[in-house]
Structure formats: structure tokens, C-alpha cells
C-alpha positions in Angstrom: 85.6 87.9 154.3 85.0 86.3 150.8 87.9 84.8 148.7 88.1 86.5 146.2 91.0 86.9 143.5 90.3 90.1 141.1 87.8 93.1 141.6 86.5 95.5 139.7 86.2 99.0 141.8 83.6 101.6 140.8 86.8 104.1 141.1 86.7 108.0 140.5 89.9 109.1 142.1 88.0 110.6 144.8 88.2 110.1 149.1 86.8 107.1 149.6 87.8 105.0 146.1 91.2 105.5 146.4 91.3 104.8 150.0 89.1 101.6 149.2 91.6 100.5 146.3 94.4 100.2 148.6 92.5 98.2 151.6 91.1 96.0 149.1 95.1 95.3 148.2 95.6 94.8 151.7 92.6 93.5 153.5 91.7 90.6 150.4 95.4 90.3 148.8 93.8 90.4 145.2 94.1 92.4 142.0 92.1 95.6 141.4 90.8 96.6 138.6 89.8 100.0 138.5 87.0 100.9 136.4 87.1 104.7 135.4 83.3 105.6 133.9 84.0 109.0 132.2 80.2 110.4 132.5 81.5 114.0 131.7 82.2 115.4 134.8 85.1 117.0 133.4 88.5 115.4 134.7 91.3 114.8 133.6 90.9 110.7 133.4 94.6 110.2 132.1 95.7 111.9 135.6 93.2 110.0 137.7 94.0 106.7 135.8 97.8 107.4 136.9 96.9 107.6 140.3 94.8 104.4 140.2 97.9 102.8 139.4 100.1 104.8 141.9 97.8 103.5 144.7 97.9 100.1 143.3 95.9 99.0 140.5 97.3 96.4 138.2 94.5 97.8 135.6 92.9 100.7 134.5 89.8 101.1 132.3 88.4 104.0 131.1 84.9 103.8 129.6 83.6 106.8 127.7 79.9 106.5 128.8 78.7 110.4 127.5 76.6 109.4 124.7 75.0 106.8 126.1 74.8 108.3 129.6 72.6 111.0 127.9 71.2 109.1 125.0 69.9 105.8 126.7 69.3 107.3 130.5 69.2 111.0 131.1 66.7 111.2 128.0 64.4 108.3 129.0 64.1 110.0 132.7 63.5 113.6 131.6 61.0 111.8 128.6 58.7 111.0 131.9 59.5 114.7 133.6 60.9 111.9 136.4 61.2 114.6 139.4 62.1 112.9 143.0 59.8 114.7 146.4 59.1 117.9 143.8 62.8 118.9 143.7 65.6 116.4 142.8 66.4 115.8 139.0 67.7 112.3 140.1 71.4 113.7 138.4 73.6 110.9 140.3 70.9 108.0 141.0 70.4 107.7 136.8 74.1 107.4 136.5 74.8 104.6 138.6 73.3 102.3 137.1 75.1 102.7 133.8 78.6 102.9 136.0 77.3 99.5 137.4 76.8 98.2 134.2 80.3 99.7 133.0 81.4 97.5 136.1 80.1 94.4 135.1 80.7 94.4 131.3 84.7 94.4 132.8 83.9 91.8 135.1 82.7 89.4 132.3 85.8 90.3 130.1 88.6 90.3 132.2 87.0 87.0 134.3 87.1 88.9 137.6 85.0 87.4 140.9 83.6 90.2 142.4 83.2 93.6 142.1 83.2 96.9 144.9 82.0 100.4 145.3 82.6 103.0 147.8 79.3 104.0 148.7 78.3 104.1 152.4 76.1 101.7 154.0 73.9 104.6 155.4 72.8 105.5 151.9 70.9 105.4 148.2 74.1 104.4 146.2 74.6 101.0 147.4 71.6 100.1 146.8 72.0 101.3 143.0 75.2 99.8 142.0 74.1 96.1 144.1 70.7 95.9 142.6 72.2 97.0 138.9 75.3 94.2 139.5 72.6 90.9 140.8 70.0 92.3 137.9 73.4 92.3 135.1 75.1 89.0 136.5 73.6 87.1 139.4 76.4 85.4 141.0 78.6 87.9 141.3 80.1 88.4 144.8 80.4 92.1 145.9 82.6 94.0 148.3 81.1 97.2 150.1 84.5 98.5 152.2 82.1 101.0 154.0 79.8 97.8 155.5 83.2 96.5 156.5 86.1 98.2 157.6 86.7 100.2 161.0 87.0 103.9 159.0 84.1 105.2 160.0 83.9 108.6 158.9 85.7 110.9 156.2 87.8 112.4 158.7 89.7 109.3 159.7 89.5 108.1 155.5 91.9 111.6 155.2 94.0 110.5 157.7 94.6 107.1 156.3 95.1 108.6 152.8 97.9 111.0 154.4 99.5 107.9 156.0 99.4 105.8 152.8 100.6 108.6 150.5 97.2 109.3 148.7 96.9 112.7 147.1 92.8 113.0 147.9 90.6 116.4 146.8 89.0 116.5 150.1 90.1 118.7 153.4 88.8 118.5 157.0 87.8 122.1 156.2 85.8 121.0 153.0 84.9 117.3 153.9 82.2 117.2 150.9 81.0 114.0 149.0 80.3 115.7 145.6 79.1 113.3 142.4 79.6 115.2 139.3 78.5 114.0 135.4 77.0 116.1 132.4 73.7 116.3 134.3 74.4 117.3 138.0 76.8 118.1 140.5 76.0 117.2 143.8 77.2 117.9 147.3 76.3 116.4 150.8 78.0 116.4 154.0 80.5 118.9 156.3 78.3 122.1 157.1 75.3 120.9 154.5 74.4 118.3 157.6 73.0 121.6 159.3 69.2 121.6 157.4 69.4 125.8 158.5 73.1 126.7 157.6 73.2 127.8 153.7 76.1 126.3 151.7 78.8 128.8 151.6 79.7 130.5 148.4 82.7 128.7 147.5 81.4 125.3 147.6 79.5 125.7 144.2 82.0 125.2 141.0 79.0 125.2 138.5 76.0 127.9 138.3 76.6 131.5 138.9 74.7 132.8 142.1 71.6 134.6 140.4 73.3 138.4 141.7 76.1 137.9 139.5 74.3 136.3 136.8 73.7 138.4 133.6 71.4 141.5 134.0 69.7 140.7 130.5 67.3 137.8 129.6 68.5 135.1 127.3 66.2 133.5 124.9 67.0 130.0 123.9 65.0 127.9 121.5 64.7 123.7 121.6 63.3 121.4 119.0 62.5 118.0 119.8 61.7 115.0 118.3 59.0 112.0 120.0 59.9 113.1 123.4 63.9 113.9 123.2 66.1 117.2 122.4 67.3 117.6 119.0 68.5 120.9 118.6 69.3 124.0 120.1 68.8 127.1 118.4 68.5 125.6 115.5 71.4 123.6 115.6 71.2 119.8 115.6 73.5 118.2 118.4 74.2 114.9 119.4 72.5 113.8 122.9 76.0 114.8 125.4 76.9 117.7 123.3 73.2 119.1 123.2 73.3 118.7 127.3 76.5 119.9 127.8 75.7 123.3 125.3 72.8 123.8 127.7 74.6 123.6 130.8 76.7 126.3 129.5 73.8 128.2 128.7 72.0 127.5 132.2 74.8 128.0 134.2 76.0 131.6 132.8 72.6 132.7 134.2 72.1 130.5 138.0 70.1 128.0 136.7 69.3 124.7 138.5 70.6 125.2 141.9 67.9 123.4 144.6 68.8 122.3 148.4 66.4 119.9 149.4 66.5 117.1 152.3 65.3 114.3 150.7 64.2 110.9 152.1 66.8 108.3 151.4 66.0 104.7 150.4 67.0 103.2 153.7 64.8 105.6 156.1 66.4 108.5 157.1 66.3 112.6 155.9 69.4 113.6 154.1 70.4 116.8 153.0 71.5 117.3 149.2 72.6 120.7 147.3 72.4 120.1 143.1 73.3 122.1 140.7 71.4 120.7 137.2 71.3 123.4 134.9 70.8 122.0 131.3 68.2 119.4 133.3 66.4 122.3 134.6 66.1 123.9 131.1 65.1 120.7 129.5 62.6 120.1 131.9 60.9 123.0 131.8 60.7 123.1 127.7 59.5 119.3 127.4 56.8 120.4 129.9 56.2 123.6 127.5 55.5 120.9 124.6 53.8 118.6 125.8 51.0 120.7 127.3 50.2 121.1 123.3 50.6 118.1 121.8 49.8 115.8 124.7 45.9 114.6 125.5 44.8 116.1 128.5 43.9 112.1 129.6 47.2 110.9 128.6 49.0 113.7 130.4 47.1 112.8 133.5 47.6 109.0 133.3 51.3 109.6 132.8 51.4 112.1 135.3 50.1 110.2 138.2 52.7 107.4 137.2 55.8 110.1 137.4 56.4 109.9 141.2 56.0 106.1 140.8 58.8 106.1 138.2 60.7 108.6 140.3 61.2 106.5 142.8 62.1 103.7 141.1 65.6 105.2 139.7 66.5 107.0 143.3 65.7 103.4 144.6 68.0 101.9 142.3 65.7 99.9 140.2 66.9 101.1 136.6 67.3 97.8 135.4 63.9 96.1 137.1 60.8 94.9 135.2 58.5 97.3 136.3 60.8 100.2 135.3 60.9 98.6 132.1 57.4 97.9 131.6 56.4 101.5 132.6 58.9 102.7 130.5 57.5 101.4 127.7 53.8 103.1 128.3 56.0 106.4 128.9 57.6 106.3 125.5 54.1 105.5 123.2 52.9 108.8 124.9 55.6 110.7 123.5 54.6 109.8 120.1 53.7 113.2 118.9 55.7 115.4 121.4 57.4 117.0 118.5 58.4 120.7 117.8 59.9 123.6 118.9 60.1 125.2 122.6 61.2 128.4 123.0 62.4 129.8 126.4 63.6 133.2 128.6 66.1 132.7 130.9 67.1 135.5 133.2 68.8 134.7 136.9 68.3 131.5 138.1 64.4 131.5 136.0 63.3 129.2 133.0 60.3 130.4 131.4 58.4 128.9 128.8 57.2 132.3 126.3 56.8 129.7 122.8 55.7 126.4 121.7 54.7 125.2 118.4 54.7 121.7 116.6 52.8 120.3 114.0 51.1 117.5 116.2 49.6 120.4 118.0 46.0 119.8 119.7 45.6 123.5 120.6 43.5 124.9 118.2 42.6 128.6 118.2 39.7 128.3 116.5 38.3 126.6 119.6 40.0 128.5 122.3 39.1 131.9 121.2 37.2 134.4 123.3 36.3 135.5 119.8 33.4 134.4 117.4 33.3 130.9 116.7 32.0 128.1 114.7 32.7 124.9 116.4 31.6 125.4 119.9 28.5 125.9 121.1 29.0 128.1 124.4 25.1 126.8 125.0 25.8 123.4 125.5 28.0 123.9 129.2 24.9 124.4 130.8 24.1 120.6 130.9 27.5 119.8 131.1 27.9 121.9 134.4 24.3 120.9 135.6 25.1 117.1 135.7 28.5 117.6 137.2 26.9 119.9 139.6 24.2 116.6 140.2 26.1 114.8 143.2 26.8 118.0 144.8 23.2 119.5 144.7 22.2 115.9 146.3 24.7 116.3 148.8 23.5 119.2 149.7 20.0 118.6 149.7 20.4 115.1 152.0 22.2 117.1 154.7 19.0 119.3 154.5 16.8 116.7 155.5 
């Protein structure tokens, strides 16, 4: 084990971080520091910093990360329609590197040596939070309990809570790891390990199922401005508030629930349930605009990068200088993605039915099956004849 004298713990009041704050008390004899990153997932952070310092922290901080959680990370992913293996919105691998961050900024102020998280060494979020916390401050020393300790499974972390007097949210009849913020909730674990068996009902707190979701379609209109949300309905909203009216919106009608098994970082298939239902909505409208105000080449170019940039925030490499750099060619092409989407939602669908913006490159002039001035319908036949030019000789040398 290290020496170490004060940590900083990544703590949510959950399982495994309250179990880790009292075996770091024990196992290393130092201070804890919990660090409380309040990402809008709804809690009551008063009551979890109280039990922080039931279990034993001499410290507990509380940042309120909303507006820049939305502002500064959710919007930069959604401005590159980031989408991980066709399904995952990336909801908890974009917020770790902010809590990480949140982590270290403590470190630095209150002089601390290390810092600790209570991900699992079989998974993605290690990776995150240790690649954010050597990229932020490179000697800092870090503590991963779940690479360490003998409590090897969830089921023997509830039994050590019980004997140690730690209220936890987690039975052996619903042992699952959920990550909630104003983007996504998540859930793996208990009977999602079974790829075949469908969650059970009661496990979702978010989305309506679609058959109890309204029986008439909503319509919901989004401006936006280079790229990012600006209003809804007209209204102008500030980045969290904006997200958090449209997960209202999205939820009231089964938006954004997707189970996928996904490849994790460190090789293996995992199965994850999300529910994303402002995400889902704002992905679908930024597609809408774009496809008008976007050049096809552009589009393409930035396209072809997405799963590239995907897979740099479910890696963990937020904070990297190829995320950065890419970033960067991601935000000039949102130049003129301005103007208004407007959308029909109706049980569990998002469907793009309007889109207008003054930087539009549709031009119905041109598009028209009606009489026109500006194209020449004559001219294709070239066009097609010397694209159809390495096909023809294709075909003619297999003749031979």
C-alpha cells in the first residue's frame, strides 16, 4: 500500500463509495475527503453529505457541476452527434471526466496526496477518472479499493455495509450499479447480466414504458445557435435547465430507453440499460438541422470522424490531445448550424417534421420537380456517363 495522508473520494453515497470511505479510514489510517459532484441526478446532497460524515469523512464538498456539465461537455459531445456502437449516448462516460476534474481541483486546494474512486477494475470507469486525474495533475498517487481489497462482489460489499452500520440503496434482490446525472440514468448488473432476460418494470425510475405513455403526439420546437440548444419552444434556457425541460418532455412520452451490450474498454461485452431522454430529442433535432445547413462534404468528413470521437470519451480520453484537436475541426463545422427544429413525439418516437434557418443550403428553387431555371436536367447525362466509366470497363475486361 502507498502512504498516503488525505484523499479525495469520488463519493456519491451509493454501495460501493460508502463502503470504500470507511476501508480507506481503516485499511490507510488517513483523512477522507469526500467530494460530492452534484451533476443533477436529483438527490438530496445535504442528506448524502450527512452520511459521508456518519461513515467517517472529516470533509465534505459539494460541487454544483450542472451548468458546466451541460454547457462545456454534454453540448460539445452531442455538437459531433458522438453515438458509441450505434446505440449509447455516452450519458456516464462524459461525466467522469468533469467529476475527476471536480476531484482534483480539491486535491490542489485542500493539499491532499492522492485521490480514489470506486469503480471496478473489470470496467470503463477507471480508466476515465485515472486518465482525467495523471492528464489534470501528474503526480498524483491514486487509490482503486476495487483493484485491492478482498470484497469481491456487491453481495459481500452489502454485507460489510450491514456490519459497519451503512444505510446503502442497494438489496440482494435489486443488486444494480445505476449512474444517474441530467443526461442519463444507467443500470448494469443483477438480472441485466442475462443478454435475453428483459429488465423488469420496476427497475426504470425515469421514462414511461411507451403503453402508458400519452395517446396523443406532442410537438416540441428547438432553436439553436452554432451547433448548441438555445431555446425550447421559444423560450430561451440556460444549458441544464434547457436539458432538464426536455427530459421532462421526453420522458412523459418513453423516450430514450435503449439496452445494448456494448464492448468495454478493457475487452469484454457488457450489458447496459439507459434511459437518455432529453439526449435522444436533442439528437435527433441537431441531426434535423444540420442536414440543411451543413455541406454534404463537411457532413461526410465529420461523420466518418464521429465513431473516432465516440470512442475517445467511453475510453476516457476527454482531456487528451487528440480529443482536443478533433474537437476543434468539430466546432468550425458547426459554424452555420443555426435555426429552428421542430419535432413530433409520440411513445417512445422523435421525429423530425420541420427545420428552417437562415444559413440554409436547401434551396427549393433547385430541388423542385417543378420548372426551373438553374438546373439543367441535360447536363446528368455526362455526369452519370463518366461515373458509369470504371464500371463499363469493368465489365468489358471480364468480357475478354
Amino acid at each position: 500500500m502507498i502512504n498516503v495522508k488525505k484523499v479525495v473520494l469520488a463519493y456519491s453515497g451509493g454501495l460501493d463509495t460508502s463502503v470504500i470511505l470507511r476501508w480507506l479510514k481503516e485499511q490507510y489510517g488517513c483523512e477522507v475527503i469526500a467530494f460530492c459532484a452534484d451533476l443533477g441526478q436529483g438527490e438530496d446532497l445535504q442528506a448524502v453529505k450527512q452520511k459521508a460524515l456518519k461513515t467517517g469523512a472529516s470533509k465534505v464538498v459539494i460541487g454544483d457541476l450542472r451548468e458546466e456539465f451541460v454547457k462545456y461537455y454534454v453540448f460539445p459531445m452531442l455538437r459531433a452527434n458522438a453515438v458509441y456502437e450505434g446505440s449509447y449516448l455516452l450519458g456516464t462516460s462524459i461525466a467522469r471526466p468533469l467529476i475527476a476534474k471536480g476531484q482534483i481541483d480539491v486535491a490542489v486546494k485542500e493539499k491532499a496526496d492522492a485521490v480514489s474512486h470506486g469503480a471496478t477494475g473489470k470496467g470503463n470507469d477507471q480508466v476515465r477518472f485515472e486518465l482525467t486525474y495523471y492528464a489534470l495533475k501528474p503526480a498524483i498517487k491514486v487509490i482503486a479499493p476495487w483493484r485491492e481489497w478482498d470484497l469481491n462482489a456487491r453481495s459481500t460489499l452489502i454485507d460489510y455495509a450491514r456490519r459497519h452500520g451503512i444505510a446503502v440503496p442497494v438489496t440482494k434482490a435489486k443488486p444494480y450499479s445505476t449512474d444517474r446525472n441530467l443526461f442519463h440514468i444507467s443500470y448494469e448488473g443483477g438480472i441485466l447480466e442475462d443478454p435475453w432476460k428483459e429488465p423488469p418494470s420496476d427497475m426504470f425510475v425515469w421514462c414511461r414504458p411507451v403503453e402508458k405513455a400519452p395517446n396523443r403526439a406532442e410537438y416540441v420546437e428547438i432553436d439553436y445557435l452554432r451547433g448548441d440548444p438555445v431555446a425550447v419552444n421559444g423560450k430561451t434556457l440556460s444549458p441544464a435547465n434547457l436539458l432538464a425541460r426536455l427530459n421532462d418532455i421526453g420522458a412523459k412520452h418513453g423516450i430514450g430507453r435503449v439496452d445494448v451490450v456494448e464492448n468495454r474498454y478493457v475487452g469484454m461485452k457488457s450489458r447496459g440499460v439507459y434511459e437518455t431522454p432529453g439526449g435522444t430529442i436533442l439528437h435527433a433535432a441537431h441531426r434535423g438541422l444540420e442536414s440543411i445547413t451543413m455541406d454534404r462534404e463537411v457532413l461526410r468528413l465529420r461523420d466518418s470522424l464521429m465513431p473516432r470521437y465516440a470512442e475517445m470519451i467511453y475510453y476516457g480520453y476527454w482531456f487528451a490531445p487528440e480529443r482536443e484537436v478533433l474537437q476543434k475541426a468539430i466546432d468550425a463545422a458547426q459554424a452555420n448550424v443555426t435555426g429552428r427544429v421542430r419535432l413530433k413525439l409520440y411513445k417512445g418516437n422523435v421525429m423530425v417534421v420541420g427545420r428552417k434557418s437562415v444559413t440554409s443550403l436547401y434551396d427549393p428553387k433547385v430541388a423542385t420537380f417543378e420548372a426551373d431555371q438553374v438546373y439543367r436536367q441535360a447536363d446528368a447525362e455526362g455526369f452519370i456517363r463518366l461515373n458509369a466509366l470504371r464500371l463499363r470497363l469493368r465489365k468489358l475486361a471480364k468480357a475478354k
